[in-house]
KEKE-3310 file (N, C-alpha, C; in steps of 0.2 Angstrom, whole numbers, plus 5000, padded with zeros to 4 digits):
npx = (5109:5098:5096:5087:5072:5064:5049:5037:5022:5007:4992:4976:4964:4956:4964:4968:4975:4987:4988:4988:5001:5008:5006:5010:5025:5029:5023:5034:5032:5036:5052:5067:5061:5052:5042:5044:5038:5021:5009:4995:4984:4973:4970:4961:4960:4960:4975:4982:4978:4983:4995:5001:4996:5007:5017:5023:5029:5018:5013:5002:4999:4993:4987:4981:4987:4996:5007:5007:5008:5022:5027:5022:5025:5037:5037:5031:5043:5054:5048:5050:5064:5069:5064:5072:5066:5067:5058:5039:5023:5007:4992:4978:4977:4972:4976:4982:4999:5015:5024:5039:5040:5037:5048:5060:5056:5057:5052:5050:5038:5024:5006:4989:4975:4958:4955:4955:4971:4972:4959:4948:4953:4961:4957:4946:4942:4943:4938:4922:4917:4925:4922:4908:4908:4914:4901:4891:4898:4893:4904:4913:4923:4934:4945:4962:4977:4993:5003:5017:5019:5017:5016:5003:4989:4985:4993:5004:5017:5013:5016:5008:4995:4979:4963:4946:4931:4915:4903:4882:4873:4880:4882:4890:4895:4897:4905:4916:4920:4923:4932:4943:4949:4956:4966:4973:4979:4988:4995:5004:5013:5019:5025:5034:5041:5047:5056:5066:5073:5068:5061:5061:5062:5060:5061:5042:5040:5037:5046:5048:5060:5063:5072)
npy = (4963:4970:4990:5001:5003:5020:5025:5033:5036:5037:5045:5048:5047:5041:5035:5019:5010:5016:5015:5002:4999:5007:5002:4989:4992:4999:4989:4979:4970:4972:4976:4984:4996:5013:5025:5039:5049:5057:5061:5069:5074:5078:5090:5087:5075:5059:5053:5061:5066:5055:5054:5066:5062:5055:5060:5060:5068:5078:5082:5090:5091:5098:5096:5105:5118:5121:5127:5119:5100:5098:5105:5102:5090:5090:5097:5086:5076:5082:5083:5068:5067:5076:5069:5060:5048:5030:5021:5020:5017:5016:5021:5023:5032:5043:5047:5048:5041:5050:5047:5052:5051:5039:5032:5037:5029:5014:5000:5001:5005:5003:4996:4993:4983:4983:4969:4955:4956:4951:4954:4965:4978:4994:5009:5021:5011:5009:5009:5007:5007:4995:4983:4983:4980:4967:4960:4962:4954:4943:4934:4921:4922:4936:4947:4954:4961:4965:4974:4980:4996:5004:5012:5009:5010:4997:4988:4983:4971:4957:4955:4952:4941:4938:4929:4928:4921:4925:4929:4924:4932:4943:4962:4975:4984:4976:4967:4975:4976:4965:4964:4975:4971:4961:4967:4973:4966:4961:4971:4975:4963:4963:4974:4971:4960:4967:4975:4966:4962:4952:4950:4949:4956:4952:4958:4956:4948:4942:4935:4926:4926:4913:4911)
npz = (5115:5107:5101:5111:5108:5104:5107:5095:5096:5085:5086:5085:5092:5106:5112:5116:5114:5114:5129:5131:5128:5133:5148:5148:5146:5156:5165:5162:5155:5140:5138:5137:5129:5124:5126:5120:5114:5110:5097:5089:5077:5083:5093:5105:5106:5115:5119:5120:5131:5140:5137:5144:5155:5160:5160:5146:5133:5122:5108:5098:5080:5065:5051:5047:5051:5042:5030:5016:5013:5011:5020:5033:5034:5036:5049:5057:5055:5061:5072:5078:5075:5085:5100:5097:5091:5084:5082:5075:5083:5078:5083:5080:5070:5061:5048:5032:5033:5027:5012:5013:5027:5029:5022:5025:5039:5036:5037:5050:5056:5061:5063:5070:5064:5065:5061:5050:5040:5021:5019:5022:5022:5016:5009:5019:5025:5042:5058:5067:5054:5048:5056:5053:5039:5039:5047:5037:5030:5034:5040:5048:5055:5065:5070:5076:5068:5064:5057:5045:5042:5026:5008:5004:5010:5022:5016:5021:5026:5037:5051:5064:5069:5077:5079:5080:5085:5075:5081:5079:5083:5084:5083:5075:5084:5097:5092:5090:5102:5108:5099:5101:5114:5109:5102:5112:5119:5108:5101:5110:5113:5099:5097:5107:5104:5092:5102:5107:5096:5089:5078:5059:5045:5026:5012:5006:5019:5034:5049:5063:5077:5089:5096)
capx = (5102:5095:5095:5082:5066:5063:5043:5034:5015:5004:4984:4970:4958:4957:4971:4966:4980:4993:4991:4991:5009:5012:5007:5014:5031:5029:5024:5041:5032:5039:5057:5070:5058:5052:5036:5049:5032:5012:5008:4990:4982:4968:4970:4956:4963:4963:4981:4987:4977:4986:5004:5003:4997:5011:5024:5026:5030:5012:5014:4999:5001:4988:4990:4977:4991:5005:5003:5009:5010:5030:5029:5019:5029:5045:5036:5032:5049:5058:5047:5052:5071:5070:5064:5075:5062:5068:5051:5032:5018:4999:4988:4973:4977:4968:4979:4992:5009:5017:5029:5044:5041:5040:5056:5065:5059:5056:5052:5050:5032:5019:4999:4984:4971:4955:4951:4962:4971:4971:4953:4943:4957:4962:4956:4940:4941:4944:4935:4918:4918:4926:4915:4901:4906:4912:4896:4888:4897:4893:4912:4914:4929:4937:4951:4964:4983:4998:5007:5022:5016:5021:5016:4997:4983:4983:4995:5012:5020:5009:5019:5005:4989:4975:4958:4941:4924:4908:4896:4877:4870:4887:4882:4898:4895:4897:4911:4922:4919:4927:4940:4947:4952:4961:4969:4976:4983:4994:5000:5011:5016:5022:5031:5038:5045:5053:5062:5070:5075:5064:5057:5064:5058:5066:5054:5036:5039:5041:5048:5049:5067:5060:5078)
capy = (4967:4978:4996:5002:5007:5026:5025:5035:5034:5043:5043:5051:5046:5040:5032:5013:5005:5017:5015:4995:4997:5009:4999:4984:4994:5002:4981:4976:4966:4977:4981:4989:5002:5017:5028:5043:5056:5057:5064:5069:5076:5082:5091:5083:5066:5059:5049:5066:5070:5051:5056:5070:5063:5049:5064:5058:5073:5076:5087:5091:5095:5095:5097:5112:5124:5122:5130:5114:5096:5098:5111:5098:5083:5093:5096:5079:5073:5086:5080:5064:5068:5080:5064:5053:5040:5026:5018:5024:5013:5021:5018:5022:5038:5044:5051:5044:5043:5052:5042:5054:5047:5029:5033:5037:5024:5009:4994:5004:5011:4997:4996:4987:4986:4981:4964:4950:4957:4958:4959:4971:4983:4998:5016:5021:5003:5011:5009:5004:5003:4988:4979:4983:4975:4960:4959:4962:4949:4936:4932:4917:4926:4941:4947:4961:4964:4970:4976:4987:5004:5004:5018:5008:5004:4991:4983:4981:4964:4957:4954:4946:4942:4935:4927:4929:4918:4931:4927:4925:4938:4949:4967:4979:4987:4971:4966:4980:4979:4959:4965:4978:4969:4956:4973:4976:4961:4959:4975:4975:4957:4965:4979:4966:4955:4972:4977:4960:4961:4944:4953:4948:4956:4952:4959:4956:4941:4944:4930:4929:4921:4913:4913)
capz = (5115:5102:5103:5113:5105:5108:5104:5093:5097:5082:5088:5084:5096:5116:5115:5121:5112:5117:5134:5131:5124:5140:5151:5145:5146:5163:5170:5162:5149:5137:5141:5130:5125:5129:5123:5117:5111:5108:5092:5086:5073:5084:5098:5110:5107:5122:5117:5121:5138:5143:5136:5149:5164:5161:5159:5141:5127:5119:5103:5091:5074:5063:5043:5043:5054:5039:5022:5012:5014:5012:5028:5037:5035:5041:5054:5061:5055:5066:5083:5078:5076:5091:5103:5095:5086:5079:5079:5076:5081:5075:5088:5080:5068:5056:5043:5030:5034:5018:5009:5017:5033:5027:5018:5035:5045:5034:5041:5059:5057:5063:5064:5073:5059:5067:5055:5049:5034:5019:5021:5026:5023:5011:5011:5020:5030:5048:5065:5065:5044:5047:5059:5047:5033:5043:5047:5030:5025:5037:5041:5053:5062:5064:5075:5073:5062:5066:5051:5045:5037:5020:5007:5002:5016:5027:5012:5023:5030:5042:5059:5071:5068:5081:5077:5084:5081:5077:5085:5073:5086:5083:5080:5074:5091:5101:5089:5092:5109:5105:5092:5106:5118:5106:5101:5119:5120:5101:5099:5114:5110:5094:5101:5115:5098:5088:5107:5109:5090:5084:5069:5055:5039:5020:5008:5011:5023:5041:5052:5071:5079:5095:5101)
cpx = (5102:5094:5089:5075:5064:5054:5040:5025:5011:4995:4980:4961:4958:4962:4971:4973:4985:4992:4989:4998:5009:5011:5009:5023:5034:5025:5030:5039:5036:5046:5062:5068:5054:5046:5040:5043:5026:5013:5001:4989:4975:4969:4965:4957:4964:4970:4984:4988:4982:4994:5005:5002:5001:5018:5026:5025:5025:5013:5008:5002:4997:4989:4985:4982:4995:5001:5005:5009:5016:5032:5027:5023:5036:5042:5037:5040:5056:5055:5048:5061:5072:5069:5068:5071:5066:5062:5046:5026:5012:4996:4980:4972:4974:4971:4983:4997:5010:5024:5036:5045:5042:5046:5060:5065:5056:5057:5051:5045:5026:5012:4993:4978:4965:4950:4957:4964:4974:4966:4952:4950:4957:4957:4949:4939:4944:4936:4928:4916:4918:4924:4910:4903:4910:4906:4890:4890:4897:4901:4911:4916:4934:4944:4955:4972:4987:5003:5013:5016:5020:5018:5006:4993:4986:4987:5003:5012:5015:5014:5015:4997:4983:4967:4951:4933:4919:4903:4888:4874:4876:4886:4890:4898:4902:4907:4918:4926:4927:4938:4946:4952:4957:4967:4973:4979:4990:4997:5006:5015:5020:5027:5036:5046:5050:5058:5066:5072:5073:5061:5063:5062:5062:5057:5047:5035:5043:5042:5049:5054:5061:5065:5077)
cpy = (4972:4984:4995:5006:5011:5027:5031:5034:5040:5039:5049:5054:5046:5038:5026:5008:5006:5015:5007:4994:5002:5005:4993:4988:4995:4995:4977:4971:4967:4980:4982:4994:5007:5022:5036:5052:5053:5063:5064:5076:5082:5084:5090:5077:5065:5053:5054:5068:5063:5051:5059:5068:5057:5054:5063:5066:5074:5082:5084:5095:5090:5099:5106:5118:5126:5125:5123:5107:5094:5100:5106:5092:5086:5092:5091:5077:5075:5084:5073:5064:5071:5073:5058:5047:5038:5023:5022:5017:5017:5017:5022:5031:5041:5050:5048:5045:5043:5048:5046:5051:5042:5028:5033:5033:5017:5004:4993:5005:5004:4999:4992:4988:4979:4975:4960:4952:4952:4957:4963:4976:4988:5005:5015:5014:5003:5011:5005:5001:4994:4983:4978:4980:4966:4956:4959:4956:4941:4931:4928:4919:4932:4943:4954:4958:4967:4970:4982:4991:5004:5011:5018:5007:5000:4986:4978:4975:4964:4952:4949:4947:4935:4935:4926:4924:4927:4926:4927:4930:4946:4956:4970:4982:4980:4967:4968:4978:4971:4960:4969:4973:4963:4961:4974:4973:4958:4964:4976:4969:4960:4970:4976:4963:4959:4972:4972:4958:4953:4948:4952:4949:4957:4953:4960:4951:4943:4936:4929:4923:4920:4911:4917)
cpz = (5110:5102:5103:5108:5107:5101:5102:5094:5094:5084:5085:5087:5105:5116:5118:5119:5114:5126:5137:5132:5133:5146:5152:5146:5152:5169:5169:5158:5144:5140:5134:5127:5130:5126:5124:5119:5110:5102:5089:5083:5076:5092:5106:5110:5116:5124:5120:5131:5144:5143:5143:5156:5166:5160:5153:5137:5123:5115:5097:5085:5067:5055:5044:5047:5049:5034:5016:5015:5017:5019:5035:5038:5037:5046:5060:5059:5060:5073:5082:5079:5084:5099:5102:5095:5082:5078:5081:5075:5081:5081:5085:5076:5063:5048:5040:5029:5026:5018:5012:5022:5032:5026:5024:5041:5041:5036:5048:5059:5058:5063:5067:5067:5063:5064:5054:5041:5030:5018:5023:5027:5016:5013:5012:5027:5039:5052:5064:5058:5045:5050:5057:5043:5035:5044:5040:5025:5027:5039:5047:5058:5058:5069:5073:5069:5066:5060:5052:5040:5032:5015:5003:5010:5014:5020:5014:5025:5034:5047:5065:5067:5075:5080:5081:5082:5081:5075:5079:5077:5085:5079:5080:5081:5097:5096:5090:5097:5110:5103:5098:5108:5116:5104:5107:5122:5113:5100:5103:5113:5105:5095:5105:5108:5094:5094:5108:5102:5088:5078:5065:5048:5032:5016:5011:5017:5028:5044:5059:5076:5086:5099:5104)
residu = (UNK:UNK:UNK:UNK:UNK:UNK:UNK:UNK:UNK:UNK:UNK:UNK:UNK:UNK:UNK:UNK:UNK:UNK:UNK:UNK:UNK:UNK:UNK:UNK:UNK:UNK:UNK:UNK:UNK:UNK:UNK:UNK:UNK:UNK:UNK:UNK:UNK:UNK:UNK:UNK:UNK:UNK:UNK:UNK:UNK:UNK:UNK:UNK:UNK:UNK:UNK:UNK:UNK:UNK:UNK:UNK:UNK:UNK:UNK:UNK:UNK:UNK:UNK:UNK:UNK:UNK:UNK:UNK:UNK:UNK:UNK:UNK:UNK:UNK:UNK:UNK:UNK:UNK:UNK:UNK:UNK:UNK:UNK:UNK:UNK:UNK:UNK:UNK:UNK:UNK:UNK:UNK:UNK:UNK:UNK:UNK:UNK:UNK:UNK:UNK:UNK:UNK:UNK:UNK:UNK:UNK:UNK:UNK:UNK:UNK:UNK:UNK:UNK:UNK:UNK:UNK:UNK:UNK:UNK:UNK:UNK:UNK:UNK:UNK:UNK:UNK:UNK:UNK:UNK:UNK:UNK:UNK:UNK:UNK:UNK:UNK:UNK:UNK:UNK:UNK:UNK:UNK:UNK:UNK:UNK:UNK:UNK:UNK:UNK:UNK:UNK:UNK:UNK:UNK:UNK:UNK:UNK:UNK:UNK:UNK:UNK:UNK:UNK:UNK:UNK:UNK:UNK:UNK:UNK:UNK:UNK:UNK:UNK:UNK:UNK:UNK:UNK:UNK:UNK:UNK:UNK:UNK:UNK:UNK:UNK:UNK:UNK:UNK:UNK:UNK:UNK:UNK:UNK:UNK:UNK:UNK:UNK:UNK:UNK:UNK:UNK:UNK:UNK:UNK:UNK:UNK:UNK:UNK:UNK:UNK:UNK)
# end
């Protein structure tokens, strides 16, 4: 068995992905791992108010407290060192991982991107955005992405991906609402597949042992 995954969950918002992966961990779907810390950038996240009332470690920290960039990524580096993270999955964070981090957990930093990449991805191409121009551009099918974080947007290895028809009535609303729930169900999958060591990734190509 592979060393345990001591998870890192960075969020931004309600937190709908993180507490897929938690609960996926705490039904035993997910074993080997373990939700380590919560990490956001905004203090009313509610990823954070779900950390706490799950006893998880819930630590804001938000660029505008530091005086520097450099001060800032210690920071986060140090509450990752401090809960012993070996992996960080983004559940919906809204900032970019500085190339330090990546550097330190290369090939351990994963993402759910609300679209089938490399569409509809790269800077600005977040939450709704991307259900808009989904639909502006008439796309048959949509779906969500599980990628590594690498040091470009939405440009890492892609890990899992799942595919949706859109509907000709399909507003970005309606869509989301769609794309979620396919979201709720891959990213634990993808989590499930690191914990039990099936990822295999040489370069940009991942692989998945189904031993």
């Amino acid at each position: 068995m592979p060393e345990q995954l001591n998870i890192a969950a960075l969020a931004s918002g309600k937190g709908s992905n993180l507490l897929a992966i938690l609960d996926a961990i705490r039904k035993g779907s997910i074993r080997n791992a373990a939700l380590a810390v919560v990490i956001s950038n905004n203090s009313d996240a509610g990823a954070l108010e779900i950390a706490r009332e799950h006893g998880i470690p819930a630590v804001h920290l938000s660029r505008k407290e530091f005086a520097s960039d450099e001060t800032f990524n210690a920071a986060v580096l140090n509450v990752l060192e401090t809960y012993h993270v070996n992996f960080i999955a983004l559940a919906g964070y809204m900032k970019k991982i500085d190339p330090c981090v990546i550097q330190r957990f290369r090939n351990r930093i994963v993402n759910i991107h609300p679209a089938l990449l490399p569409a509809f991805g790269g800077s600005g191409m977040y939450g709704m955005h991307v259900h808009e121009a989904v639909i502006a551009q008439k796309a048959g099918t949509s779906g969500a992405t599980v990628h590594i974080v690498d040091e470009e947007y939405d440009r890492g290895p892609i890990v899992l991906q799942k595919t949706i028809p859109v509907a000709a009535d399909d507003t970005p609303e309606t869509l989301a609402a769609k794309v979620q729930e396919v979201e709720h169900e891959l990213y634990p999958e993808a989590i499930r597949l690191f914990a039990e060591g099936k990822i295999n990734i040489d370069g940009r190509h991942v692989t998945i042992n189904s031993r």
